[in-house]
C-alpha positions as CSV (number, residue, x, y, z in Angstrom):
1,X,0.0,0.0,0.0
2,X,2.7,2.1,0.9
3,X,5.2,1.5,-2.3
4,X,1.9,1.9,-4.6
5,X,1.2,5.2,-3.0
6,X,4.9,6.7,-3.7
7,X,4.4,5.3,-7.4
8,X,1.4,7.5,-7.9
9,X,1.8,10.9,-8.8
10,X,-2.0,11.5,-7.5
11,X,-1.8,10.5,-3.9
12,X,-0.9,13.1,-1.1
13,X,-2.4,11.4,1.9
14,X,-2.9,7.3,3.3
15,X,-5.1,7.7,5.9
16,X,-5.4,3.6,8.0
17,X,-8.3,3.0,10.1
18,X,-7.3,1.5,13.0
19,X,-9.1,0.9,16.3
20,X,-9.3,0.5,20.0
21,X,-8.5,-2.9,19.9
22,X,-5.2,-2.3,18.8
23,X,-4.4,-1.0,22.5
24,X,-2.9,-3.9,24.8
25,X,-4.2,-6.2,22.4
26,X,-5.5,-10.0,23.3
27,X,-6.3,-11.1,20.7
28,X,-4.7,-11.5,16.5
29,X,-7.4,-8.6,15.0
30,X,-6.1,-6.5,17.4
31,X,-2.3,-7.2,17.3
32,X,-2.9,-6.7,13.4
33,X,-4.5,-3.2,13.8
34,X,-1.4,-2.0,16.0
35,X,0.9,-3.2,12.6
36,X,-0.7,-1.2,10.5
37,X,-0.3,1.6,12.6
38,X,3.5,1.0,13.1
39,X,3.4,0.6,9.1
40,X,1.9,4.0,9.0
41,X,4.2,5.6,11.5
42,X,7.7,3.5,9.9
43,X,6.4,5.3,6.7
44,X,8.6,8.2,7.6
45,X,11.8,6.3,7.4
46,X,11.5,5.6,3.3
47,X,12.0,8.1,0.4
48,X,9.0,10.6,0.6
49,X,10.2,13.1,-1.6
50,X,6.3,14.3,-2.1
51,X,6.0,14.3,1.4
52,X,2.9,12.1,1.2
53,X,0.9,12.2,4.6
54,X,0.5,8.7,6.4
55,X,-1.7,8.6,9.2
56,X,-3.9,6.6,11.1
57,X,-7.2,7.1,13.0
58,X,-8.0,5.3,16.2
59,X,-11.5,4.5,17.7
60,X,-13.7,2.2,18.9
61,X,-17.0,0.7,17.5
62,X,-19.2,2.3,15.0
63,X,-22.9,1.8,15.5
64,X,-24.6,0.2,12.9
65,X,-21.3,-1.3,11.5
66,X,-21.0,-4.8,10.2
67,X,-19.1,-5.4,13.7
68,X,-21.5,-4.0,15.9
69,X,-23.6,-5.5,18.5
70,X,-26.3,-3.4,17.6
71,X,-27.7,-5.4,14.7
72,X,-27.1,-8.8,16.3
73,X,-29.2,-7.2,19.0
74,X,-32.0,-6.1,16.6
75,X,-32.4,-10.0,15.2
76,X,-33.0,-11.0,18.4
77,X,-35.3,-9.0,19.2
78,X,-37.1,-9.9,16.1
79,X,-37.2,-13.4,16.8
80,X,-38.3,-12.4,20.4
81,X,-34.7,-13.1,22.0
82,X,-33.1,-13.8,24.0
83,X,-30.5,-10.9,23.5
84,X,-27.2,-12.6,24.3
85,X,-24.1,-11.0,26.1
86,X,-21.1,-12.2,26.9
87,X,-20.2,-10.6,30.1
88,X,-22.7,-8.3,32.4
89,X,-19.0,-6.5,33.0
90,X,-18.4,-6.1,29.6
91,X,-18.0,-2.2,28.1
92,X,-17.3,-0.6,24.8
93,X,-16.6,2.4,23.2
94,X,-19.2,3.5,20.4
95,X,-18.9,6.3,18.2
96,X,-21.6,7.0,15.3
97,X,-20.8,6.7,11.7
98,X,-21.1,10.8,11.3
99,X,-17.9,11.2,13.9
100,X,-16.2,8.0,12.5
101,X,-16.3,9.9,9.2
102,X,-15.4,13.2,10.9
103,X,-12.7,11.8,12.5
104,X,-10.6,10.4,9.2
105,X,-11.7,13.9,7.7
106,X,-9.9,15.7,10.6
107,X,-7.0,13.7,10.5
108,X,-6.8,14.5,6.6
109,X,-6.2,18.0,7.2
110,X,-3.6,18.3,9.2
111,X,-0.2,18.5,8.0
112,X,-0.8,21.4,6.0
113,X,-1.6,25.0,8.0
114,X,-0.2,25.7,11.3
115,X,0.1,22.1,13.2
116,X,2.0,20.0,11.2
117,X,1.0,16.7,12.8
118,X,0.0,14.6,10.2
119,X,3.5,12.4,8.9
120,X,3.4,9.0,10.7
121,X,1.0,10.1,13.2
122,X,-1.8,8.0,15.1
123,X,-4.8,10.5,15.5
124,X,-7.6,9.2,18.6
125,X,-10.7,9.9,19.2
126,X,-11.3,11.2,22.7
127,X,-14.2,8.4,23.3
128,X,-15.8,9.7,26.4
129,X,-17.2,7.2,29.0
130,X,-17.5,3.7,27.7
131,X,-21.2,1.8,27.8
132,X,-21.9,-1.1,29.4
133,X,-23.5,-3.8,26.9
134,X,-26.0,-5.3,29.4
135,X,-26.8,-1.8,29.4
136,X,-27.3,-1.5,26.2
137,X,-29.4,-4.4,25.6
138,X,-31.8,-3.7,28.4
139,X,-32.4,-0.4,26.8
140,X,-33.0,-1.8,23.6
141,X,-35.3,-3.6,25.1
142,X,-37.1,-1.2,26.1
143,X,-37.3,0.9,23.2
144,X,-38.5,-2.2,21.1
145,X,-41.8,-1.9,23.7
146,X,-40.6,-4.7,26.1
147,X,-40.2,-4.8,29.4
148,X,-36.3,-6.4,30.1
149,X,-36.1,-10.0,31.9
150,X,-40.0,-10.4,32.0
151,X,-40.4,-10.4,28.6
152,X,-37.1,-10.2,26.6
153,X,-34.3,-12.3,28.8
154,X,-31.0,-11.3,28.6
155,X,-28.7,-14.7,28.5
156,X,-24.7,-14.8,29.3
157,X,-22.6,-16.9,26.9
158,X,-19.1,-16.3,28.2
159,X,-16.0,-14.4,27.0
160,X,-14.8,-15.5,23.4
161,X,-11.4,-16.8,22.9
162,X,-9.0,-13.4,22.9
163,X,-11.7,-11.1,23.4
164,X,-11.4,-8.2,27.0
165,X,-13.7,-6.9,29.4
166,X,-12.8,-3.5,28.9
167,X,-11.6,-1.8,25.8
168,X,-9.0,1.2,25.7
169,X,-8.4,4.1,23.6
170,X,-4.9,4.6,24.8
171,X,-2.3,2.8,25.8
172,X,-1.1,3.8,29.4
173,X,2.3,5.8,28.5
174,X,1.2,7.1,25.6
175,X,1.7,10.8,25.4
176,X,-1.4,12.4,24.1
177,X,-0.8,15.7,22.3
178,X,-3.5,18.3,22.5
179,X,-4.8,19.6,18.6
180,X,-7.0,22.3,17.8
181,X,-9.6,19.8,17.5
182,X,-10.7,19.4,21.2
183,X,-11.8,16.0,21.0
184,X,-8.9,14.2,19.0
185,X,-5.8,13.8,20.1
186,X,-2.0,13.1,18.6
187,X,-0.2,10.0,20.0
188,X,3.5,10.4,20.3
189,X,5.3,6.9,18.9
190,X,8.1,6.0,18.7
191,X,9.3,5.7,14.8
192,X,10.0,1.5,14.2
193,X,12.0,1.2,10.6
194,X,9.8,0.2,7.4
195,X,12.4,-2.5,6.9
196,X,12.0,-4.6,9.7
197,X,7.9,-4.1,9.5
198,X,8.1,-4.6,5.6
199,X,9.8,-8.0,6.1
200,X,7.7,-9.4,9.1
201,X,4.7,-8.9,6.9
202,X,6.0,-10.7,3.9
203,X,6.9,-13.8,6.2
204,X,3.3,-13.7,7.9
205,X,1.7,-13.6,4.8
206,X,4.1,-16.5,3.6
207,X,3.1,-18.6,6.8
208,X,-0.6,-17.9,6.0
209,X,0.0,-19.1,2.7
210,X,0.9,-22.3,3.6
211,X,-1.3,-22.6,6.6
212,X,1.4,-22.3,9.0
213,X,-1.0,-20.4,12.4
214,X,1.6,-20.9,14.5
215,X,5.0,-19.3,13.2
216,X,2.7,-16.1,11.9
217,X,1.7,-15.7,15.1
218,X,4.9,-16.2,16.2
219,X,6.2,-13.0,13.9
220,X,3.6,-11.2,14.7
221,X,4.6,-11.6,18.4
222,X,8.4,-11.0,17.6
223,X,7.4,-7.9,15.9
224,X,4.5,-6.3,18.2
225,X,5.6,-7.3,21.5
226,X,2.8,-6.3,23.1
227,X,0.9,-9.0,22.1
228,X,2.1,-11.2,24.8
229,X,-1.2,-13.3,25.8
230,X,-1.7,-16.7,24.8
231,X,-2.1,-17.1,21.0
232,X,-5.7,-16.6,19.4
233,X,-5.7,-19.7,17.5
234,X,-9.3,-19.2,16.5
235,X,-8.9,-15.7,15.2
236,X,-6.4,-16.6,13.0
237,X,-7.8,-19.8,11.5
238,X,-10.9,-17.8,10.5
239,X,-8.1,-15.1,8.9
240,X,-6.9,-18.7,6.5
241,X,-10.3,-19.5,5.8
242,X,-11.2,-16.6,4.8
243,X,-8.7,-16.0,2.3
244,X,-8.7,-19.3,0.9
């Protein structure tokens, strides 16, 4: 993505969308979302003559999104539930589609003007306070014309393979630099080398080729340290599957 956009002569921005999964990742979607932001970020460290701007955008769920709980919740009401959860603890960030949209827009326009921000940098969403899903659900509930537990259960299924209780925006020392926007923020990173990220994602997708789970998690690991919780076999078999 990176080596077709210096070939163009027409592109003068990459933005990546990332998300909050990407912070202290558990799980392989995650780990993935923090390499392309340090793809983004190494971008700095090859021959930009243009001075193309490569950024990313950080945030958590989008309602209404292919992802989100929202529709699964709507089908289940329709069949008359029960609306499932996995965890009564369990909280996410949401954003709409409108500030999703605003956000990659805001993060387009800088590096030109007075903040020059925009080269390598990761751009989040302040996110506010993060809902609780049984929360959620019951008000769904009740907006459908239901009364919660009486006549719409709510059932717990347990925590998936890789997945957290609590999702985060930030990662603890992560320095947040204030923009003129009062509700995104800069991340200060440090800037890996597009080499060394270059080459640990052509031997991942080699192992993937052949099938191989275990050694791309193993890269991945080697090259996002982070990602230091037991591997997330499952994740990653339904990656292979996909693409096969």
């Amino acid at each position: 993505m990176i080596r077709a956009a210096l070939a163009s002569e027409r592109v003068t921005r990459v933005i990546y969308t990332s998300s909050d999964k990407a912070v202290n990742s558990t799980n392989v979607m995650g780990t993935t979302k923090l390499l392309g932001e340090r793809i983004m970020t190494s971008a700095m460290n090859i021959g930009n003559s243009r001075r193309i701007v490569f950024s990313s955008t950080r945030f958590g769920n989008v309602l209404g999104s292919a992802g989100s709980v929202i529709p699964l919740f709507q089908r289940q009401l329709q069949d008359g539930g029960p609306l499932t959860i996995t965890d009564p603890e369990m909280t996410r960030y949401f954003m709409t589609a409108k500030e999703a949209v605003q956000l990659v827009l805001q993060a387009s326009a800088y590096g030109s003007g007075k903040q020059k921000l925009a080269h390598g940098t990761i751009f989040a969403l302040d996110m506010g306070k993060p809902v609780k899903i049984i929360d959620l659900a019951n008000q769904m509930i009740r907006l459908a014309g239901f009364l919660p537990k009486k006549q719409i259960k709510i059932k717990t299924i347990g925590v998936r393979p890789g997945e957290k209780i609590h999702e985060e925006v930030f990662h603890k020392n992560e320095k947040r630099i204030e923009t003129d926007h009062k509700d995104v923020f800069a991340v200060a990173q440090e800037i890996p080398q597009f080499s060394e990220i270059s080459s640990a994602i052509n031997k991942i997708e080699n192992f993937l080729v052949k099938g191989d789970e275990k050694n791309a998690i193993a890269v991945l690991k080697e090259v996002i340290p982070q990602y230091s919780k037991k591997n997330n076999i499952i994740d990653l078999e339904t990656k292979v599957k996909q693409s096969t």
